[in-house]
N, C-alpha and C positions, 0 to 999 in steps of 0.2 A: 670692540664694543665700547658703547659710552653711555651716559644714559637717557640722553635723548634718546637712543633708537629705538627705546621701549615706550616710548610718551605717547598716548592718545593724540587723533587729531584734534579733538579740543585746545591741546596745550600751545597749538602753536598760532600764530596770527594767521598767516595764509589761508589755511584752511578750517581755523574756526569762525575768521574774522571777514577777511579781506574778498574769498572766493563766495561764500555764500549770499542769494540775497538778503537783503535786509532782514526781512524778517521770516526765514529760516537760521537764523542764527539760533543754535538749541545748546542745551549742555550748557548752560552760564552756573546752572548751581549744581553742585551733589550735596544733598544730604546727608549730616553728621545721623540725623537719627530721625525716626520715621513720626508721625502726628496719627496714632490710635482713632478712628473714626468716633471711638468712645470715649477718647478723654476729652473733656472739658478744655478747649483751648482759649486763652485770656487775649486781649490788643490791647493795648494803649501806647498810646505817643502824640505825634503832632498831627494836624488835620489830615495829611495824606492816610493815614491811620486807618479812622471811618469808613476807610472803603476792604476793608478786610471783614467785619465782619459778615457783612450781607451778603462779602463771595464765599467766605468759609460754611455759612448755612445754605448756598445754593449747591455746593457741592456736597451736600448732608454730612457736613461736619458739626462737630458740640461747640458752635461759638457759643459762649458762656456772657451773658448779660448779666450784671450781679447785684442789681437794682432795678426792681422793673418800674416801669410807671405805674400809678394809680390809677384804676378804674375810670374813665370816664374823659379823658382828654382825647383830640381831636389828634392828628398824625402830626398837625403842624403846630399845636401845642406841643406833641413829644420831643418833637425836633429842635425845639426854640428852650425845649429846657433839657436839653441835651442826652434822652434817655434812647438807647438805642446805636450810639456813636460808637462811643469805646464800651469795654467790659465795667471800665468804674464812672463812676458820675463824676467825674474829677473836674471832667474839663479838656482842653489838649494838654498834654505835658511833653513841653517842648524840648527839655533838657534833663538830662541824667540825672543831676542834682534834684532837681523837682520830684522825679519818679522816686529818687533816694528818700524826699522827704515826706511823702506821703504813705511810704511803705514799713517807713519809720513809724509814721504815727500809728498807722494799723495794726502790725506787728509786733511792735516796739513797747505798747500799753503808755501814748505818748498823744494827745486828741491835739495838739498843734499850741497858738498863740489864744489864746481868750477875746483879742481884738476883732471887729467889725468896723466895717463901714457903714456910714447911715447916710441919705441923702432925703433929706427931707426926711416923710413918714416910714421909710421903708428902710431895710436892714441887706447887706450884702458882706459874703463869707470874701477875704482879700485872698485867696488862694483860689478861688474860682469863678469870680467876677461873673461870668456870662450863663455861669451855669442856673441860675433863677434868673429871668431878665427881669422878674417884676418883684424882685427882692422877697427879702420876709416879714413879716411882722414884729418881730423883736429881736434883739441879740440874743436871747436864748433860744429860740425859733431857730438861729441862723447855725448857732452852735451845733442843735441838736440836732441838727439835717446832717450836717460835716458827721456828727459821732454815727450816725444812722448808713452812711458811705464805708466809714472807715469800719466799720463792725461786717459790710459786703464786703469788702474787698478782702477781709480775715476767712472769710468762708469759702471767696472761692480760690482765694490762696489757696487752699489748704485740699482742696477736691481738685486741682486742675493739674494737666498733664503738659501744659507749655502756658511760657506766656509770648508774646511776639513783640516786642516794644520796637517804634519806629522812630529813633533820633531823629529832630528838628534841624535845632537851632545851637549855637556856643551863648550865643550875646543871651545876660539876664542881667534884670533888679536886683540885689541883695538888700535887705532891710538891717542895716548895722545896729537897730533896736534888737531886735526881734531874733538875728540871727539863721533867717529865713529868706527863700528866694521866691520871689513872685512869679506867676503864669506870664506874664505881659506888664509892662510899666505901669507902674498907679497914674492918673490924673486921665489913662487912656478910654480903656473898656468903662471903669470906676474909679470910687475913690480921688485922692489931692495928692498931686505929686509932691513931696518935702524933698530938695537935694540937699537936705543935712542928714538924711535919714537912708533915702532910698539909691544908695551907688552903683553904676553899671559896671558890670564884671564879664570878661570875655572871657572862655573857661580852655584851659590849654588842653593838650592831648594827653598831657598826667593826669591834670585832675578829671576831668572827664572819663578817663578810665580808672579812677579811683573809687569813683562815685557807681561805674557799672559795676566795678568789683563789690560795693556795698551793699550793691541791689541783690544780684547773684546770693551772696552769703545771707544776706534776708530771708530773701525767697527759700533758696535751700535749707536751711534752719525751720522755719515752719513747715517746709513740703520737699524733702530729700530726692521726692524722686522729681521733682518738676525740670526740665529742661528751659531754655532763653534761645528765644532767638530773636536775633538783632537785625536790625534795618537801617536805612539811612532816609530821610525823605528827599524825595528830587525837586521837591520845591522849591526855588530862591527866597532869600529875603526880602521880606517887603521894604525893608527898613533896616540901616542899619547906624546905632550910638557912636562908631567908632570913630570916625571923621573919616574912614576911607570910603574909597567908591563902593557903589552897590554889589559890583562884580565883583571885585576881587576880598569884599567882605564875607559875598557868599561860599566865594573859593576856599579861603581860611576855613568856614565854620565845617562846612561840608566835606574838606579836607580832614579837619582833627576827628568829626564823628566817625567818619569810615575807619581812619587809621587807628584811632582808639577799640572801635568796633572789632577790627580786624582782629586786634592784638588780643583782646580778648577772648576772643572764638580760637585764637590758636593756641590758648592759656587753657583751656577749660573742652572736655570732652561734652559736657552736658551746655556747652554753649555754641552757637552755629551762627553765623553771620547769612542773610538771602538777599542779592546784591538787586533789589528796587533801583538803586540811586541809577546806577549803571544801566541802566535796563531803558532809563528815560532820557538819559544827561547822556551817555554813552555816545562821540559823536560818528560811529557807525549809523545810528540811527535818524543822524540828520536834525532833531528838533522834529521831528515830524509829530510828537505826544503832546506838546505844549499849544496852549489857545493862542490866538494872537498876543496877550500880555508879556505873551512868554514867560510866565511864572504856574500857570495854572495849568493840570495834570487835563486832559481830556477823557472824557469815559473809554474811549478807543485805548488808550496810554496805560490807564488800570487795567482794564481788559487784558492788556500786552502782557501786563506784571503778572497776572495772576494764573494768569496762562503758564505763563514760565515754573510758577509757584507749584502748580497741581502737577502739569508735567512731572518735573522734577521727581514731586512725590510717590508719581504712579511707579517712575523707572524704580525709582528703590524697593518700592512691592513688587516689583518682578515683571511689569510690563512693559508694555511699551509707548503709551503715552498719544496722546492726538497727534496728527501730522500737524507741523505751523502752516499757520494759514496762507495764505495766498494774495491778500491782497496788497493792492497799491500802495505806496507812502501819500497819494493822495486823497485816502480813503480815510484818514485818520489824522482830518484837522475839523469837520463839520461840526459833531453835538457835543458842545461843548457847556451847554447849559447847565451842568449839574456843578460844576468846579467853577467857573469864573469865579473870582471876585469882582463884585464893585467897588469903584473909589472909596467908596465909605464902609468900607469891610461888610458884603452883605452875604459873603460865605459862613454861617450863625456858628461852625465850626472850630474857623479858623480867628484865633483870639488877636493874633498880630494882622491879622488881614486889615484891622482895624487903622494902622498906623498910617498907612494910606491917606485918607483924610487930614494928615499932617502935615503932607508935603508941599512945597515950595509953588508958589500960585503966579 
């Protein structure tokens, strides 16, 4: 005996990987620990993000909103000022550090930088640039929105039974004033880029897991029983500071997220890693989730993931789960209209989509 002989056929390539078709490939996750149909479950992270929570409430789950819009706006007013996306009004937050500092501030009894931006008549919060497109009316307007977020996000900390946060990005701003990191580069979304002020930092797979580790003890500290589970996004970069290629910039970032991710979920009982990245990038699958850009997820591609997701969940309740579907790898390049970006970042989501518009003509 040894102890392969005991391993599942999942464990081995042949027959988890190589014999099945495409998309019969099942069994990619076990769950550490199950998601209560009652408890309040949280998302934030980077644009792939957004597409959790309207699967989590189709499947009558408590995706938890924790700011709702005001009475009276149109669906494409909610959507332009981004209520409805993630659990916080934050924004996307692309990187661990970000999530670290916003959770900070809520938690923490810490409301941020007192700084605004102004352009012209109108006021914008520099941690969430996109998130009012048509600014505010004053820096204490802009402040008291921010305090108005971070007082949500105290709340539903505090009632929720997971959060699901989905890594981006490594590459960020750091503001050597300030001592803060930005959503997306100043002079992009908003705001004047200053390069005495605003340095680009590419975050290793220490600090990034030091920064998860922050998050965790946050979180846990206000809410003991809350579990984390971790993601990766399958989206490339639009753009990347480093001087290297695009490709193997995206490899780096997406590289240190999962393997940070990893290490953590193996650290931590109440922490679970749900491998998205894999699920899209994975080249079993061919590319067959990506639009022609080849960076943007197709609703066909979410669909896949969430499939995987609910599956998953049902076997650990004791069932048995839908059969995977059937169809072709050609079936799942057509509607792709909900993800594209445009050149000029018109996915209102995704804050770097914007960088796009930057590139070399």
């Amino acid at each position: 005996m040894n102890p392969y002989q005991s391993l599942p056929s999942r464990s081995f390539w042949r027959m988890a990987v190589a014999e099945p078709e495409m998309l019969a490939i099942g069994e990619v996750w076990t769950p550490k620990f199950g998601l209560d149909p009652d408890d309040a479950v949280l998302t934030a992270g980077s644009c792939f993000a957004r597409h959790l929570g309207p699967a989590l409430l189709d499947e009558g789950m408590n995706w938890r909103e924790a700011e709702l819009p005001p009475p009276g706006l149109t669906e494409a007013e909610r959507r332009a000022r981004h209520y409805g996306a993630f659990s916080f009004r934050t924004g996307t937050i692309y990187t661990a550090a970000t999530l670290k500092q916003w959770l900070t501030w809520a938690l923490a009894d810490d409301t941020g930088p007192e700084e605004v931006w102004r352009e012209g008549d109108r006021f914008f919060d520099p941690y969430r640039p996109s998130v009012e497109p048509d600014g505010y009316d004053s820096a204490e307007a802009t402040l008291a929105a921010r305090r108005s977020t971070l007082a949500a996000m105290r709340g539903a900390v505090a009632e929720a039974g997971c959060l699901i946060f989905t890594l981006g990005l490594t590459e960020a701003w750091r503001d050597v004033v300030t001592g803060t990191v930005h959503p997306v580069c100043p002079g992009t979304v908003r705001g004047t880029f200053d390069p005495g002020r605003h340095v680009f930092h590419n975050f290793t797979v220490a600090e990034v897991h030091r920064d998860l580790s922050a998050v965790v003890a946050l979180l846990r500290a206000a809410n003991p029983r809350l579990t984390v589970l971790l993601t990766v996004s399958p989206v490339p970069l639009t753009a990347t500071a480093t001087g290297a290629h695009a490709l193997t910039a995206t490899t780096y970032s997406k590289s240190v997220l999962r393997a940070a991710a990893g290490q953590l979920a193996q650290e931590h009982d109440h922490v679970d890693y749900f491998p998205s990245y894999e699920l899209i990038t994975g080249f079993p699958f061919r590319g067959v989730f990506f639009a022609p850009n080849l960076r943007a997820v197709t609703p066909a591609g979410v669909a896949f993931v969430m499939r995987h997701f609910f599956d998953a969940l049902e076997r650990r309740r004791g069932g048995t789960g839908p059969t995977p579907p059937t169809a072709t790898a050609s079936d799942h390049g057509a509607d792709t209209a909900d993800t594209v970006d445009t050149a000029d970042g018109g996915d209102l989501y995704c804050d770097d989509a914007v960088l796009d518009h930057y590139r070399a003509r």
